[in-house]
PDB file with one MODEL, atoms N, CA, C and O in Angstrom:
MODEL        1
ATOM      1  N   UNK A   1     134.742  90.800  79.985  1.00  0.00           N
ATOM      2  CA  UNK A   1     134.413  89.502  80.514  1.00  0.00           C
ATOM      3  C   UNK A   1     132.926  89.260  80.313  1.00  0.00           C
ATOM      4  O   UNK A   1     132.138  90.191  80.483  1.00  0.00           O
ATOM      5  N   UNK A   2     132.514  88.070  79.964  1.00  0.00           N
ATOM      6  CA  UNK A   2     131.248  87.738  79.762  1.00  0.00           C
ATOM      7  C   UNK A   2     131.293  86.011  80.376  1.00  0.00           C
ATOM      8  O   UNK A   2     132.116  85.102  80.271  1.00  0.00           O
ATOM      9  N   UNK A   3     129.706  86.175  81.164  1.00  0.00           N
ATOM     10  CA  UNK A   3     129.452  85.586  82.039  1.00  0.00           C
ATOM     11  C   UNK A   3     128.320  84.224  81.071  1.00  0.00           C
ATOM     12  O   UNK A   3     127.190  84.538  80.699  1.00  0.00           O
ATOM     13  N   UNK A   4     128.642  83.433  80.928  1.00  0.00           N
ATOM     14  CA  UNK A   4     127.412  82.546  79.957  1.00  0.00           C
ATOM     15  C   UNK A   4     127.122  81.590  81.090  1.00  0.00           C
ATOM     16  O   UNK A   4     126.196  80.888  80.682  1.00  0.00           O
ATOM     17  N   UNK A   5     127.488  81.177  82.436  1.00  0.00           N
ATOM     18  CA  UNK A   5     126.540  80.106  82.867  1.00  0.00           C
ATOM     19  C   UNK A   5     127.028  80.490  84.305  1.00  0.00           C
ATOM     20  O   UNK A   5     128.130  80.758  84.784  1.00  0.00           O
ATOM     21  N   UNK A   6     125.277  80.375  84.979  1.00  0.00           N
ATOM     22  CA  UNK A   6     125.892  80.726  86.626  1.00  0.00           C
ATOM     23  C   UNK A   6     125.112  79.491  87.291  1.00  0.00           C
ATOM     24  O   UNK A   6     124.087  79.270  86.646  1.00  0.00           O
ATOM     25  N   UNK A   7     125.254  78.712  88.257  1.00  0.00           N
ATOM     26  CA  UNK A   7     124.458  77.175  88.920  1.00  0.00           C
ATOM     27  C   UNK A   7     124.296  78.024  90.123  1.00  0.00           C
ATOM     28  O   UNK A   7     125.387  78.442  90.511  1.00  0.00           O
ATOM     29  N   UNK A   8     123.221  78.442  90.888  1.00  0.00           N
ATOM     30  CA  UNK A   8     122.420  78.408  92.341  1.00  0.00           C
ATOM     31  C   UNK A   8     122.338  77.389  93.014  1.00  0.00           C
ATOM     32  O   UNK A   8     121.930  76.468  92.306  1.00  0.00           O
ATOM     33  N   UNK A   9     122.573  77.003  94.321  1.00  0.00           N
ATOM     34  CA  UNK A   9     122.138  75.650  94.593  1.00  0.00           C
ATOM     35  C   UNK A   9     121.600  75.817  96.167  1.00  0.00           C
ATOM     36  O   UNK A   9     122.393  76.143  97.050  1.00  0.00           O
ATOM     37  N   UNK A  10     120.171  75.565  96.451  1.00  0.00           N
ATOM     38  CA  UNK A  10     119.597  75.461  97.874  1.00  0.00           C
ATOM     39  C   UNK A  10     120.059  74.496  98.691  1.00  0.00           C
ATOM     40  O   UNK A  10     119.595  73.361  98.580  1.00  0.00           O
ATOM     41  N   UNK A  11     120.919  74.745  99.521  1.00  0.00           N
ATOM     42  CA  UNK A  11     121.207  73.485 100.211  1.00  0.00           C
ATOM     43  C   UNK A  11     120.428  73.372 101.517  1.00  0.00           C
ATOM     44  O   UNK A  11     120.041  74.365 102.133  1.00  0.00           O
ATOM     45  N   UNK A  12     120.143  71.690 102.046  1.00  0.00           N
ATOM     46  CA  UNK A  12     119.725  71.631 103.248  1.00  0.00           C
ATOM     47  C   UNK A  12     120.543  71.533 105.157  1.00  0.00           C
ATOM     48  O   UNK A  12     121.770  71.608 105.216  1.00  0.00           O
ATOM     49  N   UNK A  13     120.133  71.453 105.837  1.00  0.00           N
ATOM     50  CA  UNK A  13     120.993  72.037 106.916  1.00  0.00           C
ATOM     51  C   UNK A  13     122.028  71.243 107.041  1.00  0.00           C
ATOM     52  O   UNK A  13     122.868  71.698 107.818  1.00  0.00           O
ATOM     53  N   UNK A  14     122.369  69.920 106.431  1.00  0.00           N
ATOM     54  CA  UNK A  14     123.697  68.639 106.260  1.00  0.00           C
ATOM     55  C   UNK A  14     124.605  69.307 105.028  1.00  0.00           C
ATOM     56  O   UNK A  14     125.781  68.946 105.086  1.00  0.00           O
ATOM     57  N   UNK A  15     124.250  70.334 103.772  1.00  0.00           N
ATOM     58  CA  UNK A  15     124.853  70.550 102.915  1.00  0.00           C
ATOM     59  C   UNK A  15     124.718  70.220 102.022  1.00  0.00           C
ATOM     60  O   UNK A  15     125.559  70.644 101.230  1.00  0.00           O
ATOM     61  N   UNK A  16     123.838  69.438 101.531  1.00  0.00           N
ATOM     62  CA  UNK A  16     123.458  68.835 100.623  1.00  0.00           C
ATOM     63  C   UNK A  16     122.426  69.828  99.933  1.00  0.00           C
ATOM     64  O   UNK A  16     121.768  70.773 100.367  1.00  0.00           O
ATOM     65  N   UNK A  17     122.581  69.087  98.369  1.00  0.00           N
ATOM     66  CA  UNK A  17     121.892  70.132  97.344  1.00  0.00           C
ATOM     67  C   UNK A  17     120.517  69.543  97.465  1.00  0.00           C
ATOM     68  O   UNK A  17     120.409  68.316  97.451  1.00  0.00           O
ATOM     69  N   UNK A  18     119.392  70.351  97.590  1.00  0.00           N
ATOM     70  CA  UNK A  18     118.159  70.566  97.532  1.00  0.00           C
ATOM     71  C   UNK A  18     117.263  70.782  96.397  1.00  0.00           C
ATOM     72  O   UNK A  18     116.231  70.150  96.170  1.00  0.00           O
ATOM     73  N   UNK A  19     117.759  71.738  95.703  1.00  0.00           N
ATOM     74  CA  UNK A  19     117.135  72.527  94.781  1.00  0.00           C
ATOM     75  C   UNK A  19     118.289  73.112  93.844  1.00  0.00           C
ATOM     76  O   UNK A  19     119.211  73.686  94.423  1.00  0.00           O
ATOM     77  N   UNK A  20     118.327  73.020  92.431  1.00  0.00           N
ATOM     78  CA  UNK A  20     119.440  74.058  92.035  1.00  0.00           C
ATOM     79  C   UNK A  20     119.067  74.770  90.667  1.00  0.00           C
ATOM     80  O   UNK A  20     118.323  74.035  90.018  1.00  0.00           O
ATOM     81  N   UNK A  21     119.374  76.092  89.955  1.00  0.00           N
ATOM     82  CA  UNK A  21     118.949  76.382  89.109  1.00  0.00           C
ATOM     83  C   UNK A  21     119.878  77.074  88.574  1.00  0.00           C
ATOM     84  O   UNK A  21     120.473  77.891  89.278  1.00  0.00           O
ATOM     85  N   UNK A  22     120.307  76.868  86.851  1.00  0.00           N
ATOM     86  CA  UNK A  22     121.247  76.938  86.060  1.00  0.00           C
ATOM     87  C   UNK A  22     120.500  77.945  84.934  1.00  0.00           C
ATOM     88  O   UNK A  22     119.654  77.761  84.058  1.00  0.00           O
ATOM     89  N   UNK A  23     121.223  79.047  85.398  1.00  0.00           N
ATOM     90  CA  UNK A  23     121.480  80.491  84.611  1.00  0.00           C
ATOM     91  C   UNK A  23     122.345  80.550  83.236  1.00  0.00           C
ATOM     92  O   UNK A  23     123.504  80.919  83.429  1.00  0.00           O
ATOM     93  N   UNK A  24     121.972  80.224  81.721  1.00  0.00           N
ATOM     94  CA  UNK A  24     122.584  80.389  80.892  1.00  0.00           C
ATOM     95  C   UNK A  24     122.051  81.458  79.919  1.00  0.00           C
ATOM     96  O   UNK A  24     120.918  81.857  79.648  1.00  0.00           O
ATOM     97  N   UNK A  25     123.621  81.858  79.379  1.00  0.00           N
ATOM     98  CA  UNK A  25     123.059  82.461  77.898  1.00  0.00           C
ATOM     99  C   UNK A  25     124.020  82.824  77.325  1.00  0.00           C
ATOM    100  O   UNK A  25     124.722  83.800  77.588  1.00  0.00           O
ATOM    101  N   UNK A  26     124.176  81.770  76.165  1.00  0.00           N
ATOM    102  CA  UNK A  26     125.787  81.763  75.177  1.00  0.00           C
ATOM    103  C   UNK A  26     125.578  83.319  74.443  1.00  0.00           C
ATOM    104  O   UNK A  26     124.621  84.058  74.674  1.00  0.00           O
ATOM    105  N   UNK A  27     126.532  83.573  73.656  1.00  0.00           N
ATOM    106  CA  UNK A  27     126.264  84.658  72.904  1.00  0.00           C
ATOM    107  C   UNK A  27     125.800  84.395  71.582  1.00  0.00           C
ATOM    108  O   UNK A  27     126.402  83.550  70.920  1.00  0.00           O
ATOM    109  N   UNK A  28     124.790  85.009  71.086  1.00  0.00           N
ATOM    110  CA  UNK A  28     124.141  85.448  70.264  1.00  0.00           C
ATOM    111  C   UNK A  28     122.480  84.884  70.518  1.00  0.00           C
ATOM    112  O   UNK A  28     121.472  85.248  69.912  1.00  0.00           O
ATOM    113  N   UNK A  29     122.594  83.947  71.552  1.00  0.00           N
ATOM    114  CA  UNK A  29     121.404  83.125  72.042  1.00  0.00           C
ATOM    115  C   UNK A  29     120.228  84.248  72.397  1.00  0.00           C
ATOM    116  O   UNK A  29     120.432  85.286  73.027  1.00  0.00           O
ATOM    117  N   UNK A  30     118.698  83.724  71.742  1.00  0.00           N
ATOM    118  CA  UNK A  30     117.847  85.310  71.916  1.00  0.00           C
ATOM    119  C   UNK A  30     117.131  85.456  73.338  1.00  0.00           C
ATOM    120  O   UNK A  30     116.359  86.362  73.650  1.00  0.00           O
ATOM    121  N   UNK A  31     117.558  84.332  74.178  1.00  0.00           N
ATOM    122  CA  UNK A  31     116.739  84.530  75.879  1.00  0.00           C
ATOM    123  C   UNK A  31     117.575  83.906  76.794  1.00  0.00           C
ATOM    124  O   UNK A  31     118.243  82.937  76.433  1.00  0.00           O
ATOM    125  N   UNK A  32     117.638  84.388  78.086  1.00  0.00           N
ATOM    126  CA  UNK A  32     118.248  83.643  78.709  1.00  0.00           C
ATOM    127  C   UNK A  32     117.173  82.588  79.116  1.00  0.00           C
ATOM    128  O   UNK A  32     115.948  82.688  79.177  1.00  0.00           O
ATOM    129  N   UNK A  33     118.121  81.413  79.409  1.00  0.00           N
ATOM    130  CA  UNK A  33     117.407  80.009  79.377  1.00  0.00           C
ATOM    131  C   UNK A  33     117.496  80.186  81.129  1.00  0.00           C
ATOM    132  O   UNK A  33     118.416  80.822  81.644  1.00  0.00           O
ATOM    133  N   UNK A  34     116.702  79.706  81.720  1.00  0.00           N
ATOM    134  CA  UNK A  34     117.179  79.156  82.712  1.00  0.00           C
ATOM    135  C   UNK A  34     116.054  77.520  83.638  1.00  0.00           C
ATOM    136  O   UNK A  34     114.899  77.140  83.829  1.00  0.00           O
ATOM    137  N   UNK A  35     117.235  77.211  83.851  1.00  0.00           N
ATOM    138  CA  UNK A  35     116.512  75.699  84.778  1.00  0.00           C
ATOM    139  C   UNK A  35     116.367  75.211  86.029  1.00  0.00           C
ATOM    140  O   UNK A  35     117.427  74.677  86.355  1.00  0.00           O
ATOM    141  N   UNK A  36     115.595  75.147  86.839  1.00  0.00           N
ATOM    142  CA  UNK A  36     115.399  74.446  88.090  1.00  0.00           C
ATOM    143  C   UNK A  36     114.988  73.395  87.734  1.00  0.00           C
ATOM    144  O   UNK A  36     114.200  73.012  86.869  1.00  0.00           O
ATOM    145  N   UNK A  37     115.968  72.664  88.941  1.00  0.00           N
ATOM    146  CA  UNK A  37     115.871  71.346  89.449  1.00  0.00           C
ATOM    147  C   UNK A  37     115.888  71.240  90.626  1.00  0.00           C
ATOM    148  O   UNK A  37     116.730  71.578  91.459  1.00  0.00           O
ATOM    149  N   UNK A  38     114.161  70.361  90.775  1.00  0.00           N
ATOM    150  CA  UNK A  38     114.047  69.310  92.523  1.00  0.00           C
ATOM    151  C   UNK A  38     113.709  68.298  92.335  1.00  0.00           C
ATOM    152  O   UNK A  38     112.661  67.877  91.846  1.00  0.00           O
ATOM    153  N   UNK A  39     115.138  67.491  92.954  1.00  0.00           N
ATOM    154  CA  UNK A  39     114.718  66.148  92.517  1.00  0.00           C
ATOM    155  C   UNK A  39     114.218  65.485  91.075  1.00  0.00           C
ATOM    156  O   UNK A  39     115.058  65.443  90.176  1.00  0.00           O
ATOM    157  N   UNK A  40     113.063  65.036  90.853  1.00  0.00           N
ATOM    158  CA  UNK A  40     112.293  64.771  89.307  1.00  0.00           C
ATOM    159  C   UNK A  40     112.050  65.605  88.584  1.00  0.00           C
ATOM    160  O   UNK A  40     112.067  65.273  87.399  1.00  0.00           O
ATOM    161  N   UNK A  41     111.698  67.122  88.913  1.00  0.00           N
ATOM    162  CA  UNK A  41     110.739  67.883  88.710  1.00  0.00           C
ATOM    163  C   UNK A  41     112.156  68.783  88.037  1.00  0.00           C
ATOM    164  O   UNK A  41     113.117  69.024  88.768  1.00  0.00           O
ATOM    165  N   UNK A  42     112.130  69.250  86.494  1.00  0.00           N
ATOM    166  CA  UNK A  42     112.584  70.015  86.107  1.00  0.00           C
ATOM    167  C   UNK A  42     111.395  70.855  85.619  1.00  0.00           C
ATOM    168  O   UNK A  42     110.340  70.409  85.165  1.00  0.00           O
ATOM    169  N   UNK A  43     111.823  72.483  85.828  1.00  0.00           N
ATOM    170  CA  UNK A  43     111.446  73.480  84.946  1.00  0.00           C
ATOM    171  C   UNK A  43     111.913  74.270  84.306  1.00  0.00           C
ATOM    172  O   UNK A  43     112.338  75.241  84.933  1.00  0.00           O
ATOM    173  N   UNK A  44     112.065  74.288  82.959  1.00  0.00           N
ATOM    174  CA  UNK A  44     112.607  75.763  81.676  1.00  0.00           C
ATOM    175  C   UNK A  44     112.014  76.859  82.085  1.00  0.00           C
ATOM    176  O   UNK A  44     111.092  76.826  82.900  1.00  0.00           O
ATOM    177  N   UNK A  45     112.493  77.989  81.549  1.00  0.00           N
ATOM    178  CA  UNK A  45     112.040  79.260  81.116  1.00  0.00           C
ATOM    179  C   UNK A  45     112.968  79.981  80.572  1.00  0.00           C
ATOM    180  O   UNK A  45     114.148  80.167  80.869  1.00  0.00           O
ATOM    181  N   UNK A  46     112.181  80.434  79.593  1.00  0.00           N
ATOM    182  CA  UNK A  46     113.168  81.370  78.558  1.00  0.00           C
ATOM    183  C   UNK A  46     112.615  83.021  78.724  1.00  0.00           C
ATOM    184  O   UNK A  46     111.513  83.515  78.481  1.00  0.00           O
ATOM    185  N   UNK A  47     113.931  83.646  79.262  1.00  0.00           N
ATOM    186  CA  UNK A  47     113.835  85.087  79.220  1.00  0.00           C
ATOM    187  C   UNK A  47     114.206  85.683  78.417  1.00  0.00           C
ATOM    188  O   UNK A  47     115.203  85.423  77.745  1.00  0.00           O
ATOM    189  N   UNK A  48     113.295  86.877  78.267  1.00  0.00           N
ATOM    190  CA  UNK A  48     113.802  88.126  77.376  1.00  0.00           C
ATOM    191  C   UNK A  48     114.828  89.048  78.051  1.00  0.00           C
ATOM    192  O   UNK A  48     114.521  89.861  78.921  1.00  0.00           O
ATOM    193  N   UNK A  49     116.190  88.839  77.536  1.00  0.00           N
ATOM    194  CA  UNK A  49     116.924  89.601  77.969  1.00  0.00           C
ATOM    195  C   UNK A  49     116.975  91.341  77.978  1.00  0.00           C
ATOM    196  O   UNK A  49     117.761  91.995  78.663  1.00  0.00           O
ATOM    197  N   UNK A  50     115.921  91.923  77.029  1.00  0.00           N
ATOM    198  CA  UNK A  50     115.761  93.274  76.583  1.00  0.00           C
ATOM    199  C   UNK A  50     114.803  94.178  77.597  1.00  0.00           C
ATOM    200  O   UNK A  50     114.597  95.339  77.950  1.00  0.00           O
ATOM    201  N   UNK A  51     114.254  92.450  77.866  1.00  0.00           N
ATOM    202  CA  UNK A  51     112.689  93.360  79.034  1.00  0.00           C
ATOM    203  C   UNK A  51     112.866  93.296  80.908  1.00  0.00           C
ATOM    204  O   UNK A  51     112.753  92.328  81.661  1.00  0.00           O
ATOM    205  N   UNK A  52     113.103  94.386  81.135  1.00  0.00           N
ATOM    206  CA  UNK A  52     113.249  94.433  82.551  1.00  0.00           C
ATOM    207  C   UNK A  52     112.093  93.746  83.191  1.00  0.00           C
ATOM    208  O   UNK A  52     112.369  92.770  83.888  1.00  0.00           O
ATOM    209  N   UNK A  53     111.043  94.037  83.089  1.00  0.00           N
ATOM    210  CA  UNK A  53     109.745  93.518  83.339  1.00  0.00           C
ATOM    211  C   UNK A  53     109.418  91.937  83.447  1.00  0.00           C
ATOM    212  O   UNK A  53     108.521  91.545  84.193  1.00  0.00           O
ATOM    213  N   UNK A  54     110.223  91.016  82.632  1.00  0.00           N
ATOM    214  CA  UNK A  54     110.244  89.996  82.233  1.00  0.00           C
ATOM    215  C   UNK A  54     111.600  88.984  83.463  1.00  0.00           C
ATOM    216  O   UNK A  54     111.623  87.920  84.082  1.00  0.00           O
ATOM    217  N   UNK A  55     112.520  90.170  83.226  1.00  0.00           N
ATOM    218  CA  UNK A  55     113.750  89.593  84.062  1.00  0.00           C
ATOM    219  C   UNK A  55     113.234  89.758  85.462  1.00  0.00           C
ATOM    220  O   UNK A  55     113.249  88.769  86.196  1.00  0.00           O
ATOM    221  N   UNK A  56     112.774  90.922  85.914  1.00  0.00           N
ATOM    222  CA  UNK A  56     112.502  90.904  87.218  1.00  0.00           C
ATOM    223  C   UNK A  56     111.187  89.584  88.054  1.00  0.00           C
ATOM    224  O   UNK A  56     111.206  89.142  89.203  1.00  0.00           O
ATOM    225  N   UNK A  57     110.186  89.287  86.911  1.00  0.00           N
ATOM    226  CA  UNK A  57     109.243  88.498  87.420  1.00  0.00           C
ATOM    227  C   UNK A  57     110.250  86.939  87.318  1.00  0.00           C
ATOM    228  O   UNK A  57     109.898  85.952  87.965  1.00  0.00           O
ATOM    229  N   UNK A  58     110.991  86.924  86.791  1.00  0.00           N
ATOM    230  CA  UNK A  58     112.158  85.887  86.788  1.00  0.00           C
ATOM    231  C   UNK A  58     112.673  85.953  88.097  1.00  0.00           C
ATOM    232  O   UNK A  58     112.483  85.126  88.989  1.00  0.00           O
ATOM    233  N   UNK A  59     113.488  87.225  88.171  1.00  0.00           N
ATOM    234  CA  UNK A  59     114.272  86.857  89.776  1.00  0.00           C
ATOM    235  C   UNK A  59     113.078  86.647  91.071  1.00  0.00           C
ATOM    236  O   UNK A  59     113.289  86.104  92.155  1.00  0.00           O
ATOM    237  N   UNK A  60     111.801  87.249  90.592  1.00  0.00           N
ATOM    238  CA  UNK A  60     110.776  86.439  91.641  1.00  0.00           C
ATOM    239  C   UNK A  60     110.652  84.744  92.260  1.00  0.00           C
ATOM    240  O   UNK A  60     110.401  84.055  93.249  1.00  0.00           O
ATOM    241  N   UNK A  61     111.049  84.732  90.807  1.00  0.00           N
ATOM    242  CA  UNK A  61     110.344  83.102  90.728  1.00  0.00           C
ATOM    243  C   UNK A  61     111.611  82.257  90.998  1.00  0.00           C
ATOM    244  O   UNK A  61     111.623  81.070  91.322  1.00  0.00           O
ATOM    245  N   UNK A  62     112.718  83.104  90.803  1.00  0.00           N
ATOM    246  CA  UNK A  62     113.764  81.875  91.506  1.00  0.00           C
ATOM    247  C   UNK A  62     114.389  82.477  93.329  1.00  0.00           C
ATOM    248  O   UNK A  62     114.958  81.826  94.205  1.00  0.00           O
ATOM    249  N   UNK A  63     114.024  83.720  93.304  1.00  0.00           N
ATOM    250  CA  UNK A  63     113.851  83.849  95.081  1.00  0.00           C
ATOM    251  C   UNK A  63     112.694  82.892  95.813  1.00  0.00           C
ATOM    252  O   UNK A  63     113.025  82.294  96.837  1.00  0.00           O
ATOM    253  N   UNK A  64     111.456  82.758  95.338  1.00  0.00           N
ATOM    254  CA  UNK A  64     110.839  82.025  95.909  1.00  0.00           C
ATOM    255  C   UNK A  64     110.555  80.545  95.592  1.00  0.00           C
ATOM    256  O   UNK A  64     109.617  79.968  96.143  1.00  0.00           O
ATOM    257  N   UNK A  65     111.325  79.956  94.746  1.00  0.00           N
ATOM    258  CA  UNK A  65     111.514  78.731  94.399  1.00  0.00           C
ATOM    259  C   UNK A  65     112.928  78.606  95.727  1.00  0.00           C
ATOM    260  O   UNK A  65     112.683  78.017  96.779  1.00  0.00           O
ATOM    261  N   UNK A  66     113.733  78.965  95.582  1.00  0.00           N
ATOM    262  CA  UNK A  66     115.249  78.916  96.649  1.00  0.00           C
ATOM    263  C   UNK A  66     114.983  79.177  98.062  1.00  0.00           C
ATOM    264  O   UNK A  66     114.837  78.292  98.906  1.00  0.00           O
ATOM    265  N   UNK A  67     114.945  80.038  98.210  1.00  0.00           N
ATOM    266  CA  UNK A  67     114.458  80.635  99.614  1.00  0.00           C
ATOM    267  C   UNK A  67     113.006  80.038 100.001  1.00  0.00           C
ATOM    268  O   UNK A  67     112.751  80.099 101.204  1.00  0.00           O
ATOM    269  N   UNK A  68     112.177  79.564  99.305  1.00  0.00           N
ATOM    270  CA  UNK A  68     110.899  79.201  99.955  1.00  0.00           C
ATOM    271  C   UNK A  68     110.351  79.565 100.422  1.00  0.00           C
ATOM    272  O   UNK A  68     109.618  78.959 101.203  1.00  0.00           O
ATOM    273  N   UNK A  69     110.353  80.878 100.233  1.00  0.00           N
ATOM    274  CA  UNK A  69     109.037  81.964 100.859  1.00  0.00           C
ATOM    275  C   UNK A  69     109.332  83.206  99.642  1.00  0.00           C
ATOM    276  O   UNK A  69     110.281  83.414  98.886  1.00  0.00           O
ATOM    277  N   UNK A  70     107.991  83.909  99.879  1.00  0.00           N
ATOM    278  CA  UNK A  70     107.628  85.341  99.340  1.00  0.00           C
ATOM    279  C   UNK A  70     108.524  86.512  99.788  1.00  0.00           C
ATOM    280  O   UNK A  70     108.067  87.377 100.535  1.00  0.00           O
ATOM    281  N   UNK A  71     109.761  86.549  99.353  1.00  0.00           N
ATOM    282  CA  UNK A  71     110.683  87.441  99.673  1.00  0.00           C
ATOM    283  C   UNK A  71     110.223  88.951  99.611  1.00  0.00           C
ATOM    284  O   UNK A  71     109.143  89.272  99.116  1.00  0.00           O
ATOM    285  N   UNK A  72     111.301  90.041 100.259  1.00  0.00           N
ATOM    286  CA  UNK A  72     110.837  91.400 100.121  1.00  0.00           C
ATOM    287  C   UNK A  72     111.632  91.695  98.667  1.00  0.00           C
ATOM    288  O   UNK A  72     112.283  90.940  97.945  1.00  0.00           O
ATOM    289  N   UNK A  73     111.345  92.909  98.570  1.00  0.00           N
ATOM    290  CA  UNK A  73     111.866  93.650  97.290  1.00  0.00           C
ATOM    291  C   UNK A  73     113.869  93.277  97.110  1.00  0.00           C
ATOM    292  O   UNK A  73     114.640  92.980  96.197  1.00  0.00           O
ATOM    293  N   UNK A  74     113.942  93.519  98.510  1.00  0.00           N
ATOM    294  CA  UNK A  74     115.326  93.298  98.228  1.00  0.00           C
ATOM    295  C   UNK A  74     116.493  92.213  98.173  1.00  0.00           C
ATOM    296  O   UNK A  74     117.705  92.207  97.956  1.00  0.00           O
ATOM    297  N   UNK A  75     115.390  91.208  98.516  1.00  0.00           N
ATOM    298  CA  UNK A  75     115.360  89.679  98.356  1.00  0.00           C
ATOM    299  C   UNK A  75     115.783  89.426  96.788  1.00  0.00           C
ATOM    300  O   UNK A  75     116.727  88.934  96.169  1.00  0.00           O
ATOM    301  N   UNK A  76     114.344  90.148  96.477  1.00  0.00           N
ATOM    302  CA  UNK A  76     114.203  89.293  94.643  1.00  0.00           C
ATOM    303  C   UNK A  76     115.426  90.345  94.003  1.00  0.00           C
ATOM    304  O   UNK A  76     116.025  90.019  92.979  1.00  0.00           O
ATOM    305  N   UNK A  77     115.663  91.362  94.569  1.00  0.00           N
ATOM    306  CA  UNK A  77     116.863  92.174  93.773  1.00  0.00           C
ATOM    307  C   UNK A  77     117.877  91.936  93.927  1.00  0.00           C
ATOM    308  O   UNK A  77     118.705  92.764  93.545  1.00  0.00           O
ATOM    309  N   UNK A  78     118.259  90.904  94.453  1.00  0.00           N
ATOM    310  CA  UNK A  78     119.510  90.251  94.694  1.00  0.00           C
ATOM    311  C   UNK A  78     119.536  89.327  93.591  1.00  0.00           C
ATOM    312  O   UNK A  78     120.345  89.280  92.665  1.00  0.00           O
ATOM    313  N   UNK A  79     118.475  88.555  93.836  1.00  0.00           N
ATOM    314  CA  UNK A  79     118.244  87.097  92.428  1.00  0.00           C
ATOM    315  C   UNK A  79     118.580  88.382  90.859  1.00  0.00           C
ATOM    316  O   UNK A  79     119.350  88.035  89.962  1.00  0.00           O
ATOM    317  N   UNK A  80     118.040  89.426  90.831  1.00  0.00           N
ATOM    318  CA  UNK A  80     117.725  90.466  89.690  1.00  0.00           C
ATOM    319  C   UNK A  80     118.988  90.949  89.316  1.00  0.00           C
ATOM    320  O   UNK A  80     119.089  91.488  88.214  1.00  0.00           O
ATOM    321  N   UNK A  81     120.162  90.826  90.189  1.00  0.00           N
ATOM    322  CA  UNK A  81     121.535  91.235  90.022  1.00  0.00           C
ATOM    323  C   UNK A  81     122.032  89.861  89.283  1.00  0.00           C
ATOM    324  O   UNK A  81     122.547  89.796  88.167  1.00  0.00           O
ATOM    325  N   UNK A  82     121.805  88.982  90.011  1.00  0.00           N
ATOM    326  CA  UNK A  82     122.589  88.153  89.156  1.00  0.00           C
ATOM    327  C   UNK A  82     122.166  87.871  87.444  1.00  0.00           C
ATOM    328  O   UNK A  82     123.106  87.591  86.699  1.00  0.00           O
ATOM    329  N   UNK A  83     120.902  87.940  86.911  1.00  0.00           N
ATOM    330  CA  UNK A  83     120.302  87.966  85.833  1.00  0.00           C
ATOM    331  C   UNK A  83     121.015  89.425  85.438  1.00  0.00           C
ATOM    332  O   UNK A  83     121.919  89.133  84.655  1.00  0.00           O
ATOM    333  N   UNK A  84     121.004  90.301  85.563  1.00  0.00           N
ATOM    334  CA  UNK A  84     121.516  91.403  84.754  1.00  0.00           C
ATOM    335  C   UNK A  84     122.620  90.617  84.005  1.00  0.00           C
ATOM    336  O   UNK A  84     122.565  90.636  82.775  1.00  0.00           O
ATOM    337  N   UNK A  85     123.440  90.051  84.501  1.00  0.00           N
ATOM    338  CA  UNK A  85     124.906  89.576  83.763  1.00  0.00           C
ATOM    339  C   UNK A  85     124.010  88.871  82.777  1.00  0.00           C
ATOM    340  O   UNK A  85     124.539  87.875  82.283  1.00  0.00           O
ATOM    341  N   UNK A  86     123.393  89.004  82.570  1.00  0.00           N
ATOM    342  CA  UNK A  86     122.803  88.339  80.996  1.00  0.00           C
ATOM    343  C   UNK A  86     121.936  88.825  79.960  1.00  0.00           C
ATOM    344  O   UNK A  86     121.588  88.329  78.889  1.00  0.00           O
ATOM    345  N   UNK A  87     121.612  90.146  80.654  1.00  0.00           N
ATOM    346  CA  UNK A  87     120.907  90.793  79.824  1.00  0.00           C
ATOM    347  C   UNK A  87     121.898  91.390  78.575  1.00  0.00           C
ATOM    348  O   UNK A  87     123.119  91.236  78.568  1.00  0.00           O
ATOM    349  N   UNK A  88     121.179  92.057  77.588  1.00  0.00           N
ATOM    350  CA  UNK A  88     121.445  92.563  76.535  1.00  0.00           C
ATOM    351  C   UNK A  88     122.379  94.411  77.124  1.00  0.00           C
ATOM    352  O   UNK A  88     122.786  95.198  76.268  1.00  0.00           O
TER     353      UNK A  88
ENDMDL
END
């Protein structure tokens, strides 16, 4: 089984989507792509699926984009699990 697209979505305390960010990476594609969206404000980034180093400062940046604070280690290693399904 292979996993090519996962959607996150921050919701606020009514349920409603807040924030959401879309985890892709077709096969043979050389990074995983991924996108947040708030509101107007989209941001790309393209990961290296080969570099741990690279994926992990990734699951940083979408624990504290979602959650809205400076998470602990085991915070961002949760976001870091779900990116594995895309690594190489």
């Amino acid at each position: 089984m292979n996993i090519s697209e996962i959607n996150l979505i921050k919701e606020n305390k009514g349920g409603d989507p807040t924030k959401t960010a879309t985890i892709t990476r077709k096969h043979g594609d050389e990074y995983i792509k991924v996108v947040m969206i708030d509101g107007d404000n989209v941001l790309t980034h393209h990961v290296l699926p080969d570099c741990q180093e690279d994926v992990f400062s990734m699951a940083g940046c979408l624990q504290y984009y979602l959650d809205g604070y400076e998470g602990t280690n085991s915070e961002i290693h949760d976001y870091y699990r779900i990116l594995e399904n895309f690594m190489d």
